[in-house]
MARTOR-700191 format. One record per atom (N, C-alpha, C, O): x, y, z; residue number from 1. Coordinates in nm, 4 decimals, padded with zeros to 6 digits, always signed. Each point is the difference from the previous one (the first is absolute). Layout:
u / v / w / num
X / Y / Z / NUM
...
// end
This chain:
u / v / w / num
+13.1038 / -01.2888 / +11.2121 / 1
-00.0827 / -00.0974 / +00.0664 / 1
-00.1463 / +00.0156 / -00.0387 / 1
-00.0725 / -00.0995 / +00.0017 / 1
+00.0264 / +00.2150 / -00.0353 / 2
-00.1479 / +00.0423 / -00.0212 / 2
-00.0110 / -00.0939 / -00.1094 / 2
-00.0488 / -00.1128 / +00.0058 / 2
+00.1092 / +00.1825 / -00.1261 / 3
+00.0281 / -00.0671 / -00.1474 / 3
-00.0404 / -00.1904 / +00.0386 / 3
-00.1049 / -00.0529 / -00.0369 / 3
+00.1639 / +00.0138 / +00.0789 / 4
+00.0366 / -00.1609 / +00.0325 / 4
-00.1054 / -00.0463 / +00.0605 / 4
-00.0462 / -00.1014 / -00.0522 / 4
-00.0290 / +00.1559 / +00.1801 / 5
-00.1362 / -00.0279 / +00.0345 / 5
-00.1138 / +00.0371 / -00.1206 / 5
-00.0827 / -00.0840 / -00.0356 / 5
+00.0870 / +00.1785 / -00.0048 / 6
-00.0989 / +00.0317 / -00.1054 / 6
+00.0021 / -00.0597 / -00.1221 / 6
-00.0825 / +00.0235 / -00.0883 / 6
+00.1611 / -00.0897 / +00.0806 / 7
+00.0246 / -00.1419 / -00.0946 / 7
-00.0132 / -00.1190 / +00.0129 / 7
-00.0326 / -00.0705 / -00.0955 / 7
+00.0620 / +00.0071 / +00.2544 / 8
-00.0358 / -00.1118 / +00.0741 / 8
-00.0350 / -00.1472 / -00.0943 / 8
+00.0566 / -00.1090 / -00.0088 / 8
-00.1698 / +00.1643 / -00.0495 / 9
-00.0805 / -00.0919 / -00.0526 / 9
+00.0942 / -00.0461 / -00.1231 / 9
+00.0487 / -00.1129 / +00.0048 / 9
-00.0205 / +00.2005 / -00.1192 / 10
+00.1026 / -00.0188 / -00.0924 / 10
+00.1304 / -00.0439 / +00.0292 / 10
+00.0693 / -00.0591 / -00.0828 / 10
-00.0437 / +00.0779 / +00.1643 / 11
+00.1596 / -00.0861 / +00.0770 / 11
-00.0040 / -00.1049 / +00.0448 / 11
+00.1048 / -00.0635 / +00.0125 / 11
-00.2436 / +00.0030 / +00.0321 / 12
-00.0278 / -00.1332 / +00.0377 / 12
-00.0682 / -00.0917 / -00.1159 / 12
-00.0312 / -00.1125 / +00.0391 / 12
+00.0028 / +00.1424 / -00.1767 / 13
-00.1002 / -00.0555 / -00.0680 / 13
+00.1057 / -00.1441 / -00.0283 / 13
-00.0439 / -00.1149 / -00.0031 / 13
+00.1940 / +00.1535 / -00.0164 / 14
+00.0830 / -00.1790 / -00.0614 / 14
-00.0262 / -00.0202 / +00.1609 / 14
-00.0101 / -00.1227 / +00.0013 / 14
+00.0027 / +00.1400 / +00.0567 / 15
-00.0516 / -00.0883 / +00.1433 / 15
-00.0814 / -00.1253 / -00.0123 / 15
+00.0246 / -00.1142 / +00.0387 / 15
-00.1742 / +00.1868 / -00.1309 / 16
-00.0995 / -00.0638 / +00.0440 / 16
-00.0229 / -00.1388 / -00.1273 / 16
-00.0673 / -00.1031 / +00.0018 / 16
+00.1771 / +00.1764 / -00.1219 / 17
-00.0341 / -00.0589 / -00.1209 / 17
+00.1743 / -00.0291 / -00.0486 / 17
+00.0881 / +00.0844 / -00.0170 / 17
-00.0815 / -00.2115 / +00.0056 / 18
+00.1419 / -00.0242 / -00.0264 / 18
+00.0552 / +00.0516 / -00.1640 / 18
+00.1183 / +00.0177 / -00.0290 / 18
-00.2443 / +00.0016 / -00.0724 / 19
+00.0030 / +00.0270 / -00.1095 / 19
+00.0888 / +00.1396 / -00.0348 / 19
+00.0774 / +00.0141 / -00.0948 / 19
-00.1072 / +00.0732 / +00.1868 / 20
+00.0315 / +00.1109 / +00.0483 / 20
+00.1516 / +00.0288 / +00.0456 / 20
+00.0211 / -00.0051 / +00.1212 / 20
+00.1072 / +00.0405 / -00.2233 / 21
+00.1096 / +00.0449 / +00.0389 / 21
+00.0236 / +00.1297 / +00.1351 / 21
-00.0589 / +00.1056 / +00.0229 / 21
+00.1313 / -00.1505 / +00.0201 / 22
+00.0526 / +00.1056 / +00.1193 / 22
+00.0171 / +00.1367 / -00.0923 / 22
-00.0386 / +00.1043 / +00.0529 / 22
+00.0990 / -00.0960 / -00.2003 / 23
+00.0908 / +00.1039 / -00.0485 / 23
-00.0653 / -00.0290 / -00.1195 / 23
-00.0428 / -00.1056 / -00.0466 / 23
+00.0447 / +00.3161 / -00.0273 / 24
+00.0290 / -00.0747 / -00.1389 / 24
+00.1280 / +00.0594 / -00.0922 / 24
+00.0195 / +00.0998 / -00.0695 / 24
+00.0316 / -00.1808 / +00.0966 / 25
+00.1337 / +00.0070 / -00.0839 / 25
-00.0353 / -00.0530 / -00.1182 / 25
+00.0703 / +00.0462 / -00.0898 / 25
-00.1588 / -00.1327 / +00.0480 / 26
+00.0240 / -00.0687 / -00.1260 / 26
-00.0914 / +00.0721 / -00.0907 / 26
+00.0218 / +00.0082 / -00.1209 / 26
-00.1596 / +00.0621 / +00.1995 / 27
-00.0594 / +00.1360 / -00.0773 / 27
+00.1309 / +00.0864 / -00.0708 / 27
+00.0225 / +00.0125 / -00.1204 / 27
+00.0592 / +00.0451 / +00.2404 / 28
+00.0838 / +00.1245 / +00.0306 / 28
+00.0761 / -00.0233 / -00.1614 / 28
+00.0038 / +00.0844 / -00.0896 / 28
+00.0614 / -00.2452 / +00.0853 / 29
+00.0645 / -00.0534 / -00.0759 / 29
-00.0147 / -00.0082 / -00.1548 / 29
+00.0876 / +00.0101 / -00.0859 / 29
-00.2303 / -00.0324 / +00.0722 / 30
-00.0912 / +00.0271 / -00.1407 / 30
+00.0119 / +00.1641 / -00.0341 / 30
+00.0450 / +00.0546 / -00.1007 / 30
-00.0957 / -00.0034 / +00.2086 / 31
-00.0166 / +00.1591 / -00.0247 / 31
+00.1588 / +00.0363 / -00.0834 / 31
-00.0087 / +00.0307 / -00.1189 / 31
+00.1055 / -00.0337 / +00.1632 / 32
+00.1058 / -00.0019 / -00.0327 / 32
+00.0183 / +00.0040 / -00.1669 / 32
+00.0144 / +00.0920 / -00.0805 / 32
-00.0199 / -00.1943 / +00.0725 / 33
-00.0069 / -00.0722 / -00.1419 / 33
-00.1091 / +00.0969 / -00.1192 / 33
+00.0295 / +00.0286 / -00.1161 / 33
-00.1935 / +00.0161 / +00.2101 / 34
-00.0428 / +00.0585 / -00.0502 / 34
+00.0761 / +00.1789 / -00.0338 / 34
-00.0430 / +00.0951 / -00.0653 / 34
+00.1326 / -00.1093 / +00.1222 / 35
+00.0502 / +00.1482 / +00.0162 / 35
+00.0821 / +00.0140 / -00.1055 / 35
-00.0073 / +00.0812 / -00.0923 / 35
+00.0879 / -00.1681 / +00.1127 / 36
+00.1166 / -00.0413 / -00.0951 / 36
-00.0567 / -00.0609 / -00.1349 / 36
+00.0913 / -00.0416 / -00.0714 / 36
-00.2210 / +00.0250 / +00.0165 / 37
+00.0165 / +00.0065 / -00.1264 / 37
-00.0955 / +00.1415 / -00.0951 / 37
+00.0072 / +00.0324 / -00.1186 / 37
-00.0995 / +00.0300 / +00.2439 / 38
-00.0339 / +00.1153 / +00.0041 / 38
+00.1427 / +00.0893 / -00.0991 / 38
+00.0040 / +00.0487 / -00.1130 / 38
+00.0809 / -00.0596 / +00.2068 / 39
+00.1314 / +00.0681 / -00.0149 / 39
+00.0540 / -00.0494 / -00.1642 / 39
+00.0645 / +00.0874 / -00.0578 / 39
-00.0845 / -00.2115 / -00.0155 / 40
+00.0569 / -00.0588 / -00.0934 / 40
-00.1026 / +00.0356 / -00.1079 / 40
+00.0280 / +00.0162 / -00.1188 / 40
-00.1240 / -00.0079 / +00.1616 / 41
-00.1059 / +00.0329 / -00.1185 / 41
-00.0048 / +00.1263 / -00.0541 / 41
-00.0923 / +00.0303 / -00.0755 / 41
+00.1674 / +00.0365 / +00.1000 / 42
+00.0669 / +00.1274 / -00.0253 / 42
+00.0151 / -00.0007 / -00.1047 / 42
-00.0444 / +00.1024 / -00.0520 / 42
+00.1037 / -00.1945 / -00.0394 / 43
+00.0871 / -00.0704 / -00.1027 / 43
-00.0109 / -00.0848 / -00.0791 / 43
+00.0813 / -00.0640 / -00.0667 / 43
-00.2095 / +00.0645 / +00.0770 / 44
-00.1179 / -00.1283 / -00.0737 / 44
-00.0034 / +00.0320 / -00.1548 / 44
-00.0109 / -00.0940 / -00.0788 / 44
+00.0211 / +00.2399 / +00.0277 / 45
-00.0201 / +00.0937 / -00.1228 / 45
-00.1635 / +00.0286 / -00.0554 / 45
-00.0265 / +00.0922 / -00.0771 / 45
-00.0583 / -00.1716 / +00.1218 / 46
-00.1344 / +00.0508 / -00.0268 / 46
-00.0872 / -00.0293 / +00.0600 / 46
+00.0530 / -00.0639 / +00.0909 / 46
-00.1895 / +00.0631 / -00.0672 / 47
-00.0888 / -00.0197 / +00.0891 / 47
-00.0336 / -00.1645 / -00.0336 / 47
-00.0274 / -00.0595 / +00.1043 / 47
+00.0240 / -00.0122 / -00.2043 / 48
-00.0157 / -00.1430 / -00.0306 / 48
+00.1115 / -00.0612 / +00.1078 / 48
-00.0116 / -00.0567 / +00.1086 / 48
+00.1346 / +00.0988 / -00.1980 / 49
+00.1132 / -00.0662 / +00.1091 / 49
-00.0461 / -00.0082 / +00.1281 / 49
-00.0071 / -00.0993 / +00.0725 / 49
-00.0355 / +00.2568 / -00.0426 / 50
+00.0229 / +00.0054 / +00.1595 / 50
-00.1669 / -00.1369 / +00.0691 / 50
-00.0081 / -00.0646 / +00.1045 / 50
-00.0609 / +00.0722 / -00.1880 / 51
-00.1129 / -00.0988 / +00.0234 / 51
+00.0937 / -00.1638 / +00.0418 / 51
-00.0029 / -00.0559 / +00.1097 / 51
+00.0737 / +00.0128 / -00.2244 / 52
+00.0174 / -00.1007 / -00.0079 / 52
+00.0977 / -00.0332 / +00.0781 / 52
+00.0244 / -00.1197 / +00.0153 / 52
+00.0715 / +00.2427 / +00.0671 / 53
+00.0661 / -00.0602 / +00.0580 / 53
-00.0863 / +00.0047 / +00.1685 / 53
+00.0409 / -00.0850 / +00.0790 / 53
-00.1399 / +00.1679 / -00.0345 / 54
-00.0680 / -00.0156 / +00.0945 / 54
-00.0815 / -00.1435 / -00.0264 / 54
+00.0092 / -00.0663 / +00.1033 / 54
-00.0566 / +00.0222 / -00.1664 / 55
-00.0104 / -00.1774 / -00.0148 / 55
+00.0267 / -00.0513 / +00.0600 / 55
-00.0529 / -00.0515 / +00.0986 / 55
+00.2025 / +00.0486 / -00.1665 / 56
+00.1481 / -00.1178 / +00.0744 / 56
+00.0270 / +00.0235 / +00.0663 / 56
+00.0535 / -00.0924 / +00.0613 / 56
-00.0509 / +00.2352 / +00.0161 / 57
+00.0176 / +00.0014 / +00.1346 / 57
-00.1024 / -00.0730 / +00.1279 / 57
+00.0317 / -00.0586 / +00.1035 / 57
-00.1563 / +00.0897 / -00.1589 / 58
-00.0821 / -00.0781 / +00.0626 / 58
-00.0356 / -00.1135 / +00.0066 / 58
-00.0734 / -00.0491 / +00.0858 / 58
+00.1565 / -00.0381 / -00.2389 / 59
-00.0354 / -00.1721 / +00.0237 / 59
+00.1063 / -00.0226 / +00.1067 / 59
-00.0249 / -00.0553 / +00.1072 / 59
+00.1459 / +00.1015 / -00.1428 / 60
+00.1159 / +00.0103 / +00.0741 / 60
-00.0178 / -00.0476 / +00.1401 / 60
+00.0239 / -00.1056 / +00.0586 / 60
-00.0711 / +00.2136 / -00.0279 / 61
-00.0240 / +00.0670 / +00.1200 / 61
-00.0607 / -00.1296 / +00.0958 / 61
+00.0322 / -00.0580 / +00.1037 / 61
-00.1481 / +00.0505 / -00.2135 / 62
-00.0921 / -00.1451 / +00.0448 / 62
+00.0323 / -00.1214 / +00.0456 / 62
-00.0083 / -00.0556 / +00.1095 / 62
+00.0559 / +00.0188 / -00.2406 / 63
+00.1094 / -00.1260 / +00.0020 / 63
+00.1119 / +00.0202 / +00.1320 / 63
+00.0241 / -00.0910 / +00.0793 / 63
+00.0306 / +00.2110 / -00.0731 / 64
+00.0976 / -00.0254 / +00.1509 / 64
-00.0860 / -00.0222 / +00.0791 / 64
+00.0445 / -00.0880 / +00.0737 / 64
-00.1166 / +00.1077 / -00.0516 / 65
-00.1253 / +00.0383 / +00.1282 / 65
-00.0404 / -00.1627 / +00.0277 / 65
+00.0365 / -00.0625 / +00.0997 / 65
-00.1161 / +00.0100 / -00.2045 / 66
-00.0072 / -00.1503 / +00.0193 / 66
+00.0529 / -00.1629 / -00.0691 / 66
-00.0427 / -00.1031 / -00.0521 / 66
+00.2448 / +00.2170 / +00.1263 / 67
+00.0865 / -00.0943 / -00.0792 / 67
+00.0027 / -00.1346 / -00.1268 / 67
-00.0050 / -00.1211 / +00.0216 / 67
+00.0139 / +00.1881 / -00.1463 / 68
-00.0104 / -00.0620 / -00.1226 / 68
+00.1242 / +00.0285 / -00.0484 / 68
+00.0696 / +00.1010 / -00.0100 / 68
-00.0575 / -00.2493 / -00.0252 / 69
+00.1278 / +00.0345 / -00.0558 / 69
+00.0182 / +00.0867 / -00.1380 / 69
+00.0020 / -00.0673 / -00.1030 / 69
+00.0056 / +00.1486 / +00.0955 / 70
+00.0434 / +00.1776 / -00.1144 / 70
+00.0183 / -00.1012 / -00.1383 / 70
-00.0807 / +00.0010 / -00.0929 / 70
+00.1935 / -00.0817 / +00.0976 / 71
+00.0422 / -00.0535 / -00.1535 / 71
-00.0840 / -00.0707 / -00.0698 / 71
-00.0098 / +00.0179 / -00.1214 / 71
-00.0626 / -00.1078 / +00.1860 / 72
-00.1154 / -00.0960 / -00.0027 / 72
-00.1048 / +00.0467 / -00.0473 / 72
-00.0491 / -00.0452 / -00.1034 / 72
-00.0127 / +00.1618 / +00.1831 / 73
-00.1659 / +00.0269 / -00.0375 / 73
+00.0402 / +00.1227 / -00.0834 / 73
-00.0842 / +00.0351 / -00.0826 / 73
+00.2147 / +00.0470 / +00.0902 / 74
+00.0051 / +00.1120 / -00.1152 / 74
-00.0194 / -00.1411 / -00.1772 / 74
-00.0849 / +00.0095 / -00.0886 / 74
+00.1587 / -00.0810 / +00.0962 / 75
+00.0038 / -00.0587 / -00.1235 / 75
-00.0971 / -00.0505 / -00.0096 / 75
-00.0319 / -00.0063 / -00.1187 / 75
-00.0758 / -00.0595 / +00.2170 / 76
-00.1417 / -00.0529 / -00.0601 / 76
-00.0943 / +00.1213 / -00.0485 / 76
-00.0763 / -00.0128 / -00.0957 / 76
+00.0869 / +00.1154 / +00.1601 / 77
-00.1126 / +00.0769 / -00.0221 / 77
+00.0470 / +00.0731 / -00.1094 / 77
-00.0949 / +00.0356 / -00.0699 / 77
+00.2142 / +00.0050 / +00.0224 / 78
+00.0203 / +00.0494 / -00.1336 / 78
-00.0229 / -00.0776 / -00.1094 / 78
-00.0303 / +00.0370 / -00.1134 / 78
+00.0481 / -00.1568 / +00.1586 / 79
-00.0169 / -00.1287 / -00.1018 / 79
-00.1617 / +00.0225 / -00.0766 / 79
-00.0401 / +00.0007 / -00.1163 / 79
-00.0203 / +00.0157 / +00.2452 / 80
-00.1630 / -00.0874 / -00.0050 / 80
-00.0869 / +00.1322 / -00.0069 / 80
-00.1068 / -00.0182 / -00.0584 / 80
+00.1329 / +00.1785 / +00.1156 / 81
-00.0876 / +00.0897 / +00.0047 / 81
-00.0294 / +00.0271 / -00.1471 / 81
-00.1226 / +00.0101 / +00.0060 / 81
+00.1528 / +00.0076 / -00.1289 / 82
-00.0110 / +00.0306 / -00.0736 / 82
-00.1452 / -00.0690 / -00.0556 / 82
-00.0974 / +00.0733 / -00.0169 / 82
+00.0904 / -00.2023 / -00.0073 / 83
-00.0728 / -00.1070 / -00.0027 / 83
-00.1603 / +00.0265 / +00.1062 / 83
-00.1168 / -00.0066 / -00.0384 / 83
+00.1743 / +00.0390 / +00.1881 / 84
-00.1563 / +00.0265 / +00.0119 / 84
-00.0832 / +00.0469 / +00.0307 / 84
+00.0262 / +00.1151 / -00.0348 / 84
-00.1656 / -00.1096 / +00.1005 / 85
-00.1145 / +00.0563 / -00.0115 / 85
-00.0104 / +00.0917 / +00.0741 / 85
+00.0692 / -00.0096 / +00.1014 / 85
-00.1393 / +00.1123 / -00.1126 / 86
+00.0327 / +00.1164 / +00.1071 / 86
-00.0640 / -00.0791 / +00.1464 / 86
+00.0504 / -00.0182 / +00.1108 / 86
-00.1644 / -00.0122 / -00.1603 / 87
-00.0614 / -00.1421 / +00.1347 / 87
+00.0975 / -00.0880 / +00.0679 / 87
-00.0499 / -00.0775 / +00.0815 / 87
+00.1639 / +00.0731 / -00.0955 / 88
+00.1072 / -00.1097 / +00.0009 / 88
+00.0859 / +00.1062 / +00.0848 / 88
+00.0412 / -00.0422 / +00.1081 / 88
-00.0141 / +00.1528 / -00.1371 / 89
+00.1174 / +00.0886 / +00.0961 / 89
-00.0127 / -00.0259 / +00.0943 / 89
+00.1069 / -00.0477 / +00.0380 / 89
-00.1753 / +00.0466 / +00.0366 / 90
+00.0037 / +00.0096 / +00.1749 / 90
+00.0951 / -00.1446 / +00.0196 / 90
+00.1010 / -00.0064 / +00.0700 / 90
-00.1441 / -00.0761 / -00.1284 / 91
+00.0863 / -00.1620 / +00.0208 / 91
+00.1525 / +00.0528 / -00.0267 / 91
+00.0481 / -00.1028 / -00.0477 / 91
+00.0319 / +00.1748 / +00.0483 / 92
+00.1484 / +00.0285 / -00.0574 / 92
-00.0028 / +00.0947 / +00.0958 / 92
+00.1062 / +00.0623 / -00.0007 / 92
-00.2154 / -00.0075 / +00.1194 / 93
+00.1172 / +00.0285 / +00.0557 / 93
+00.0796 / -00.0820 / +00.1177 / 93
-00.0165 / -00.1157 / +00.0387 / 93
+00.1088 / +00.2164 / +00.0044 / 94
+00.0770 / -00.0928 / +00.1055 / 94
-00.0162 / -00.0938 / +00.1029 / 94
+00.0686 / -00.1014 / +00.0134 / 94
-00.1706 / +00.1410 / +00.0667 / 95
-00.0773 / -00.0883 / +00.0976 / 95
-00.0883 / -00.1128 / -00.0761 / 95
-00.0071 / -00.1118 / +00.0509 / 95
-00.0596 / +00.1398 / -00.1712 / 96
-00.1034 / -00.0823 / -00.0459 / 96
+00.1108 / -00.1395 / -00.0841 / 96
-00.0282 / -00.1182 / -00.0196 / 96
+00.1377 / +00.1847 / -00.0090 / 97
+00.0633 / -00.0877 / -00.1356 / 97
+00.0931 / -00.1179 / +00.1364 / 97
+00.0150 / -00.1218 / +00.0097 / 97
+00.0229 / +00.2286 / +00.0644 / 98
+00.1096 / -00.0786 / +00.1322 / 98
-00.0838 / -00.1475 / +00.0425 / 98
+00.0590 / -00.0984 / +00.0446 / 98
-00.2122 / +00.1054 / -00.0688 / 99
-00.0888 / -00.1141 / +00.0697 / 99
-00.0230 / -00.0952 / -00.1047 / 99
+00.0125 / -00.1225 / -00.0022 / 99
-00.0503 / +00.2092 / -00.0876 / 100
+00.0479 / -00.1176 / -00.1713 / 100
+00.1115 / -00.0885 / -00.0204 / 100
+00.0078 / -00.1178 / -00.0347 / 100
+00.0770 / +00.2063 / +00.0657 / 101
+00.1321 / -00.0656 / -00.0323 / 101
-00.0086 / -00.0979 / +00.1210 / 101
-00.0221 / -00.1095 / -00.0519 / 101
+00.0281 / +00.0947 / +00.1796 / 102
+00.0326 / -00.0996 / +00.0883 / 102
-00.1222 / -00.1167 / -00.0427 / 102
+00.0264 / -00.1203 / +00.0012 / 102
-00.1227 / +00.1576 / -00.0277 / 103
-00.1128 / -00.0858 / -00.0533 / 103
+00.0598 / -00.0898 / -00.1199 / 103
-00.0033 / -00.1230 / -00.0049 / 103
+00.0555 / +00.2052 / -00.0849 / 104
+00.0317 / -00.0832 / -00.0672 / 104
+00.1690 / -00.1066 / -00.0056 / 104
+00.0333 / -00.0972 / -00.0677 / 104
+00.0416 / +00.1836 / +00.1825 / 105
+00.1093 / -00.1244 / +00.0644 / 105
-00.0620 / -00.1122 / +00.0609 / 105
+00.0353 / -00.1138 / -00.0312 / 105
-00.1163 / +00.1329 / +00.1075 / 106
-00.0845 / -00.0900 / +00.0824 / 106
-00.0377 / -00.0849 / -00.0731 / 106
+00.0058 / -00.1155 / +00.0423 / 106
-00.0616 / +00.1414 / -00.1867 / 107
-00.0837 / -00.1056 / -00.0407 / 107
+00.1812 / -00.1391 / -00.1149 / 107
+00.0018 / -00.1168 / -00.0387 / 107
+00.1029 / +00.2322 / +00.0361 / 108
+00.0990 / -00.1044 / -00.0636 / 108
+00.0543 / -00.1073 / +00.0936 / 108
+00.0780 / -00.0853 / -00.0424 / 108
// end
């Protein structure tokens, strides 16, 4: 009970702010994933590998986070990264490309 009063404030904050989940399972849920490829990178065979596959784990990661569809933006951005500007990366990633892309459904 001490614990629970001396927290009060943090147990009430999705109270005050609907933004604010009761739980985090969907943290808990990522962490997971981060564990489990921790565990796979074991097996990468060199420190490049192991770079490149911490990447994809993280566009990955991203893209689940602010549901993109995986088949879609993996094939545009392999298509098109090669091509451009280092000024231009931030636009490919997941959140930035997800608003492009509906921008540009919107406009067909």
């Amino acid at each position: 009970m001490n614990y629970a009063l001396g927290q009060w404030a943090e147990l009430n904050a999705f109270c005050s702010d609907g933004a604010v989940p009761i739980d985090n399972n969907a943290s808990e849920r990522e962490m997971k994933r981060v564990v489990l490829n921790r565990k796979n990178s074991l097996f990468v065979g060199n420190a490049h590998g192991g770079r490149t596959a911490a990447i994809l784990a993280s566009l990955t990661s991203t893209r689940r986070r602010h549901d993109v569809d995986p088949q879609l933006y993996l094939t545009q951005l392999l298509m098109n990264l090669p091509a451009a500007q280092m000024s231009e990366l931030s636009a490919w990633l997941p959140d930035q490309w997800k608003l492009r892309h509906a921008a540009r459904l919107a406009t067909l």
